[in-house]
N, C-alpha and C positions, 0 to 999 in steps of 0.2 A: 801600103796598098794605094795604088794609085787611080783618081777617078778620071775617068771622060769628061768633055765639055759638058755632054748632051747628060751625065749622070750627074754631074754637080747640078746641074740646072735642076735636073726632077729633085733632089736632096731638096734645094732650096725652096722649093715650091711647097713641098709638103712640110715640111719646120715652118713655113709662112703661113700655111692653114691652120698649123698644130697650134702657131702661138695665137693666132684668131681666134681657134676654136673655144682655148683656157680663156681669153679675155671677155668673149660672151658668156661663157659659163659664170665668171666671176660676175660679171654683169647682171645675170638673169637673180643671181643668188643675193646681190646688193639691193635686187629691186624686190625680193621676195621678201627679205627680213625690214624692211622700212614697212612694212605694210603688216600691222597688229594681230588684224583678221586672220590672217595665212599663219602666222605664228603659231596662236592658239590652237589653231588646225589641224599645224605639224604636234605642236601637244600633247592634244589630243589623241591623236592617231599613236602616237608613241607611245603612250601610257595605257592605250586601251593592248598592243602588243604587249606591253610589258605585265599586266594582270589580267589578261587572258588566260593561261592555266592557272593561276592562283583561282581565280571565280571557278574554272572549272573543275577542279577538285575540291572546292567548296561546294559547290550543287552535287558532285558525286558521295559526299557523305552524307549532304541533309538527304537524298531518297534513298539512302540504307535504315534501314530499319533499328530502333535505337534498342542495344539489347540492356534487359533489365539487369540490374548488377546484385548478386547472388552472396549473399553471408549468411556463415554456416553460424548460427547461433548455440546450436547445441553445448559447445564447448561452454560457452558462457552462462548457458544456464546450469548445465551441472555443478559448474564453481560456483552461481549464487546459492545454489540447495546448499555444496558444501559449508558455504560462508553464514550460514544461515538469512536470515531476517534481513532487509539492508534497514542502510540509516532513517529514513523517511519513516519507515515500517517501524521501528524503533522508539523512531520520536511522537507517531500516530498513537501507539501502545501507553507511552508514558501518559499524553497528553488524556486517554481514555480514563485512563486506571486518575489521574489528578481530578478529571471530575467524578468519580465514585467515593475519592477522599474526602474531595470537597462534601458531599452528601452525607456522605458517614458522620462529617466535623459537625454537619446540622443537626443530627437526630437530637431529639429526646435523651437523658441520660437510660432512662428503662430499655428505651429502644437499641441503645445503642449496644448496652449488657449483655442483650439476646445475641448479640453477634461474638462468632467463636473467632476471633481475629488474633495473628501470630502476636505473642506480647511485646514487639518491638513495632510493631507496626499499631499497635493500640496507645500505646505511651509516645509514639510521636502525633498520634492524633490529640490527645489530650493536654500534648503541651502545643500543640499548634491552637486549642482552642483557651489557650490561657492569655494567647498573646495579643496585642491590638495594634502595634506599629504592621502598616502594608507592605510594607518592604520583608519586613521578618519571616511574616506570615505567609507571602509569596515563595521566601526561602525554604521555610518548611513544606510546604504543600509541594514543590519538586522535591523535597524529602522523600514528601509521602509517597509521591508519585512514583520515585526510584526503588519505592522497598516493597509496594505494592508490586512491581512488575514481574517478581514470582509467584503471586496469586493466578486466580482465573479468573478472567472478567466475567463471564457469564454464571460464574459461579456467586461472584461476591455481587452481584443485582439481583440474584436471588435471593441469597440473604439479606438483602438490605429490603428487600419485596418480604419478606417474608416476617422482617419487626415492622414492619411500619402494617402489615393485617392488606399488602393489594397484591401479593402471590397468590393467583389462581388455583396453584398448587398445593398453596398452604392451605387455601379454602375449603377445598375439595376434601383434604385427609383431615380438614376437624370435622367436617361432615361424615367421614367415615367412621372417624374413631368414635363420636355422640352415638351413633348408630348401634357400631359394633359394643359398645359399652350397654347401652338402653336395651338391646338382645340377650347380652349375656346374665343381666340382673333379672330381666323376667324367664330365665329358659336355660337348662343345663344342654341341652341337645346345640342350642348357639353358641356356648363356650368350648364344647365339643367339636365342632366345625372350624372354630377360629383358630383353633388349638391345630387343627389339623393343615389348614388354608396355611396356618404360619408357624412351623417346623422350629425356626430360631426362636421363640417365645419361652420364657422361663414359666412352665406352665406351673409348677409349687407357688413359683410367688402370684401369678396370674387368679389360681383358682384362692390362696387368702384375701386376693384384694376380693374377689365378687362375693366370698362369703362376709367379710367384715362390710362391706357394703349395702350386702340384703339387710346386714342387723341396723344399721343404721337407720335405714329406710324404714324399717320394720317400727324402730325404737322411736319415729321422727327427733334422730340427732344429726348433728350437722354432716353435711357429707363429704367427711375426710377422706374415706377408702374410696369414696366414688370419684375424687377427682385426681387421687393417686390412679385411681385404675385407667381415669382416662389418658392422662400423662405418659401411663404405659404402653396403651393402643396405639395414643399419634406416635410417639418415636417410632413404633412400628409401621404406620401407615406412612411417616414421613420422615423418612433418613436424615441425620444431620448433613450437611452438606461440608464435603472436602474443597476448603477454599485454595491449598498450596497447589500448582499445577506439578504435575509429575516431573518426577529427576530430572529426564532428558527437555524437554522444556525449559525446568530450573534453570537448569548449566547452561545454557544456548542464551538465555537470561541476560545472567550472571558474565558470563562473558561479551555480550552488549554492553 
């Protein structure tokens, strides 16, 4: 294709502006980055483009409301019933039942007679109180501790309240049983009522103690039948006490 005089000329004219134009750009752009201030500027301004929606989907979550996060625990607690007792609960039990040992290891021998203890759990108490190295004796008392854990705690501080004379409840039924005893030696209508008030009572042997007892009193001789007969009342006023805790307990134990 062929140009004109007058069309070469205008070509030229504008490829002369064009290349003016690129070398003051390049020029405005050499005089912009010598100078620190503008730099930082540019930056700036770029980096506030470029984390601008990041900040803004970060403020859209912090004003949603934060929802509580929801566990269903159920599940877990029926497996701990199933499992019974945990570890902690286990070693709480041991450490309880180790100081009721230890208590027992203190009594008095009289005191300690009175108590109706399984005889493997009474023969490691009495060789633990043979011994005098602290190491040993530490070994045994978790002995004790571990064989005790088929008892009932609250059963065996009763018992242990009840030889050392500070069971409330012991107090109480020798005060009934002096009573009900000191009624029936003066009063047949009193033997009659106790007889009746307590159904399980061997009453044949009941009414030889009060007869063999009025003779005593009567004869002033020593009062054997009167302290057999009270012997008989408290058992009845005050139940031996069942220190093993029941099967299912046992077993649940036993397999801790």
């Amino acid at each position: 294709m062929l140009l004109s005089g007058t069309a070469k000329q205008a070509a030229g004219r504008e490829l002369s502006c064009s290349l003016r134009n690129v070398k003051s750009t390049e020029f405005a752009a050499c005089s912009l980055l010598r100078n620190p201030r503008i730099v930082f500027k540019l930056f700036i301004d770029s980096a506030r483009q470029f984390f601008k929606p990041i900040f803004a989907q970060a403020a859209k979550v912090e004003s949603e409301p934060m929802r509580k996060a929801f566990y269903d625990t159920r599940a877990v607690d029926e497996l701990d019933e199933d499992l019974g007792p945990s570890k902690s609960q286990r070693k709480r039990d041991s450490e309880a039942m180790q100081k009721l040992g230890q208590e027992l290891a203190r009594l008095p021998a009289d005191q300690f007679e009175r108590i109706d203890l399984p005889e493997d759990i009474r023969e490691a108490i009495v060789e633990y109180q043979r011994m005098k190295s602290f190491g040993a004796m530490r070994r045994q008392m978790q002995l004790i501790g571990k064989l005790m854990r088929r008892l009932e705690a609250d059963a065996v501080r009763e018992a242990i309240d009840r030889a050392t004379g500070e069971s409330r409840a012991a107090v109480a039924a020798h005060h009934r049983a002096e009573r009900a005893r000191d009624a029936m030696l003066a009063s047949d209508d009193a033997l009659t009522d106790y007889v009746e008030q307590h159904p399980e009572v061997d009453v044949q042997r009941l009414r030889q103690l009060v007869r063999a007892a009025r003779k005593e009193k009567e004869s002033a001789k020593p009062p054997k039948s009167a302290r057999e007969l009270y012997r008989l009342i408290h058992a009845l006023e005050l139940p031996p006490i069942a220190l093993e805790a029941d099967d299912g307990a046992q077993d649940a134990s036993e397999q801790a």
